[in-house]
KOLSERO-888270 format. One line per field, with one value per residue: x, y, z of N, C-alpha, C, CB in turn; residue in one letter; residue number from 1. Coordinates in steps of 0.02 Angstrom, whole numbers, plus 32768, in hexadecimal, padded with zeros to 4 digits. Glycine has a CB too. Layout:
BEGIN
neast X:...
nnorth Y:...
nup Z:...
caeast X:...
canorth Y:...
caup Z:...
ceast X:...
cnorth Y:...
cup Z:...
cbeast X:...
cbnorth Y:...
cbup Z:...
aa A:...
i NUM:...
end
This chain:
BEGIN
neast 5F5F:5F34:5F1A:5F4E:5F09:5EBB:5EBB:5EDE:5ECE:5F0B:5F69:5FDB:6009:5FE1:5F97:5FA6:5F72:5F75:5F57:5F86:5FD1:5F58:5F8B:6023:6083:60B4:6111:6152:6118:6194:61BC:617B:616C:613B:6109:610E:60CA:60CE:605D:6074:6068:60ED:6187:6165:61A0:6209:61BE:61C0:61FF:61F1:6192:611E:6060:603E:605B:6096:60A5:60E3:6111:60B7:6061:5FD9:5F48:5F7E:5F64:5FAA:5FE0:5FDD:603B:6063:60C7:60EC:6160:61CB:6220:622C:621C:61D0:611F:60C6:6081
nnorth B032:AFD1:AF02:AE98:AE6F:AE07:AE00:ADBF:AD09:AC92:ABE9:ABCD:AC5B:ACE3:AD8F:AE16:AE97:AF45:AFC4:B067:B0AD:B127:B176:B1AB:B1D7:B265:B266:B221:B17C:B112:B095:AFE0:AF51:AEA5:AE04:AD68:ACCF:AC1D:ABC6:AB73:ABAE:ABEB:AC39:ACF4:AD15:AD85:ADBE:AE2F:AED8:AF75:AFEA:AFE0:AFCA:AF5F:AEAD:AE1A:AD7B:ACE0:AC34:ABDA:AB5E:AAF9:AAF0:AB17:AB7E:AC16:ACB2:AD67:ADEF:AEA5:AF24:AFD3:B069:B0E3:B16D:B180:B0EC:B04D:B007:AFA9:AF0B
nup 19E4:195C:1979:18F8:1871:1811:1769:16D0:16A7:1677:1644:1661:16B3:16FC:1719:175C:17D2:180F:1886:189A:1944:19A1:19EC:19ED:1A56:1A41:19DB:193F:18FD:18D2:18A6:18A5:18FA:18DF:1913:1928:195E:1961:197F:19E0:1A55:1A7E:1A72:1A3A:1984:1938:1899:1852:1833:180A:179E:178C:178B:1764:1754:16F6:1733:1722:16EC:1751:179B:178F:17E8:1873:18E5:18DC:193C:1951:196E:1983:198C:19A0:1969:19C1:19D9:1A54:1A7C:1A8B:1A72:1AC8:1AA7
caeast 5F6D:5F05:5F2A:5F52:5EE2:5EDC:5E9E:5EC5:5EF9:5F30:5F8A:6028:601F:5FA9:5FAB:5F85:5F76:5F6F:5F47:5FC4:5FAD:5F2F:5FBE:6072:60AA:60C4:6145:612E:6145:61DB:61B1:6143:6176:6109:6132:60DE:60C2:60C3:6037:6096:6075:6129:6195:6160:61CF:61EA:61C0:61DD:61F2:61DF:6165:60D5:6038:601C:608A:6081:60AF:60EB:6127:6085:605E:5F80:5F2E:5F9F:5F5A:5FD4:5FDA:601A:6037:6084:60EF:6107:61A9:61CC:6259:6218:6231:61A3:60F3:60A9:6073
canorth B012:AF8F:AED7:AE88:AE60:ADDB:AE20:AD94:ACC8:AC55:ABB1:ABDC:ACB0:ACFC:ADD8:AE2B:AEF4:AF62:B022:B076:B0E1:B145:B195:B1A2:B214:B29B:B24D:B1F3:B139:B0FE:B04A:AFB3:AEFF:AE85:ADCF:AD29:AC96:ABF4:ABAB:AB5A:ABD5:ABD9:AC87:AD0C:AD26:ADC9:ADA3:AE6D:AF13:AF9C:B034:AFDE:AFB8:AF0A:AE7F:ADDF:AD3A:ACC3:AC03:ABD5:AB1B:AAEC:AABE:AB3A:ABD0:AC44:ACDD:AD8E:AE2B:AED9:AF59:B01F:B064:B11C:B189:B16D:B0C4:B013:B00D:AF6C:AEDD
caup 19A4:1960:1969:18B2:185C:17C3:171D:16A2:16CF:1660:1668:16B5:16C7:1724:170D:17B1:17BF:1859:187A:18C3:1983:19A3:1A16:19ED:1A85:1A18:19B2:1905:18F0:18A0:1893:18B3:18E9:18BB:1932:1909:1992:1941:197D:1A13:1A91:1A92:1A7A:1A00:1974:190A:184D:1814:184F:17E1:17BA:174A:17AE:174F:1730:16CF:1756:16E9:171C:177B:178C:1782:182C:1897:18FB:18E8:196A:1949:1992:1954:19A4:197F:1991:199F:19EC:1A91:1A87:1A5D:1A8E:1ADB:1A75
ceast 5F43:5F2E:5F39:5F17:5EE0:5E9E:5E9B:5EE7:5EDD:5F49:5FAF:602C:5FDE:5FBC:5F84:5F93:5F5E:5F6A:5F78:5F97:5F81:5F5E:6002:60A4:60DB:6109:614C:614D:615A:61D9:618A:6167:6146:6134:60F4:60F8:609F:6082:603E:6092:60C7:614C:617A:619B:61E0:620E:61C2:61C9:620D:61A8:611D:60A9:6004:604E:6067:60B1:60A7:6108:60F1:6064:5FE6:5F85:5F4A:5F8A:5F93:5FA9:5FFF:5FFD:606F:608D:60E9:6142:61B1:621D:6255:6230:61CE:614C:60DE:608B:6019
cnorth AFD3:AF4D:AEC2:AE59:AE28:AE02:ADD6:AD58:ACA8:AC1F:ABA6:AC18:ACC3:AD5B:ADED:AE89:AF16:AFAF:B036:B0A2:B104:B174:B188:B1CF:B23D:B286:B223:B1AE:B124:B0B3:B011:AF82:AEDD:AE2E:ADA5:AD09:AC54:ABB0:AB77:AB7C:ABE9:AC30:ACBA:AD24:AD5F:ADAD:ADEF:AEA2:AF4B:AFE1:B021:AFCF:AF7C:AEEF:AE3A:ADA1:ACFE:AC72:ABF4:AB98:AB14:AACD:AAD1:AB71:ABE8:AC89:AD1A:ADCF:AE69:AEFA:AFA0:B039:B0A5:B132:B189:B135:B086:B00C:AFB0:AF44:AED4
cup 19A0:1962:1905:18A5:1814:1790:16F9:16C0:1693:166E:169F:16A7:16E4:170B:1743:17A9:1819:1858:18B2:190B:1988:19D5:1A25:1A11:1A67:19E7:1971:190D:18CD:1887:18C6:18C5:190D:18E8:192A:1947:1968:193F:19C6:1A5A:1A9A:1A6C:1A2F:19D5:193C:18C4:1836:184C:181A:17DF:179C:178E:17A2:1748:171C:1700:1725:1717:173F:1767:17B5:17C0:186E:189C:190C:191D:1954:1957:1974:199B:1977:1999:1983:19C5:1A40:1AB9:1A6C:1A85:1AAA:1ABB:1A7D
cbeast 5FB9:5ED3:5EFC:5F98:5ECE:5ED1:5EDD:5ED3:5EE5:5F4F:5FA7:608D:6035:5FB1:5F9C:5FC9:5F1D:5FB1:5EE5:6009:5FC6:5EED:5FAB:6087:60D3:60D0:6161:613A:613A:6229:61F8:6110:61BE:610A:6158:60ED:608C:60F8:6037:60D4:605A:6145:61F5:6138:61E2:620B:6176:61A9:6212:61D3:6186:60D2:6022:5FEE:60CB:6099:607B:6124:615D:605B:60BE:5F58:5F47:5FD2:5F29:5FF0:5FEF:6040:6045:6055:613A:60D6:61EB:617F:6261:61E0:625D:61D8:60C6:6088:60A5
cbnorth B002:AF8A:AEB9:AE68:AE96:AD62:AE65:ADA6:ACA3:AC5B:AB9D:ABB4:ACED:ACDF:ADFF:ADF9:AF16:AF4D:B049:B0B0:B10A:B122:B195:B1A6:B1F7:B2DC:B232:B20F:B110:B105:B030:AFA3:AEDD:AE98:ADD9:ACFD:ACB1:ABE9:AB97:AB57:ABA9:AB7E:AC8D:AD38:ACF5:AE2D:AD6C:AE77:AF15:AF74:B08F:AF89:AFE9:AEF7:AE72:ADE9:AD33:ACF5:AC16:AC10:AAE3:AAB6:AA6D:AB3A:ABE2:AC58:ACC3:AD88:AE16:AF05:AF3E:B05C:B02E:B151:B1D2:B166:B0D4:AFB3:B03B:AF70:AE91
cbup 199C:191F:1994:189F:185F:17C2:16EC:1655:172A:164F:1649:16B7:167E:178B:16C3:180D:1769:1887:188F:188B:1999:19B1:1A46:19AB:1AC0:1A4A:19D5:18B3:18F5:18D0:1888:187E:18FE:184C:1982:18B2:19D7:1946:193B:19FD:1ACF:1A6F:1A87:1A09:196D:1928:182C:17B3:1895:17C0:1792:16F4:17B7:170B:175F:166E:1792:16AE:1747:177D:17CB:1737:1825:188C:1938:1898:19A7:1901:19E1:190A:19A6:198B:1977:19AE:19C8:1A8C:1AD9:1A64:1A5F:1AFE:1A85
aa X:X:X:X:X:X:X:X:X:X:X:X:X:X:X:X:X:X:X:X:X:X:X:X:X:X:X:X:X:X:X:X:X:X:X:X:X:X:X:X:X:X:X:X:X:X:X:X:X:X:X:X:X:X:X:X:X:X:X:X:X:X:X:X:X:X:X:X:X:X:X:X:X:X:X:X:X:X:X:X:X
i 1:2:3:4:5:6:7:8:9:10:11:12:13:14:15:16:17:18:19:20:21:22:23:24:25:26:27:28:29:30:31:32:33:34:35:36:37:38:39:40:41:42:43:44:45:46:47:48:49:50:51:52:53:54:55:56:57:58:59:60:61:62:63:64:65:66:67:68:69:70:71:72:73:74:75:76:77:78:79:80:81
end
């Protein structure tokens, strides 16, 4: 799965998009979560989980590298960040 990626950035939202597995051990994936790191090194925290393969990060203060990493989630169980 790819990392996220940003598409469009604005003030305070950023829109980030991701491609799903290239290998979902034969099982389809049921959902995505999507975890932001505030810029702090400090824990990642999950801003959505769902099935889209973009979301809109909203709240986001100028002059802060944000960090973020995605999950796949199937019947199996979550893939590695």
């Amino acid at each position: 799965m790819s990392a996220p990626r940003l598409i469009t950035k604005e003030t305070k939202w950023i829109q980030v998009e991701w491609d799903p597995p290239l290998e979902d051990g034969f099982a389809p994936i049921t959902s995505y979560t999507l975890e932001r790191d505030d810029g702090t090194g400090g824990p990642f925290v999950t801003i959505f989980t769902g099935t889209a393969t973009t979301y809109n990060a909203t709240e986001l203060w100028g002059g802060v590298t944000y960090k973020f990493r995605v999950r796949a989630t199937n019947c199996i169980g979550s893939s590695s960040p």
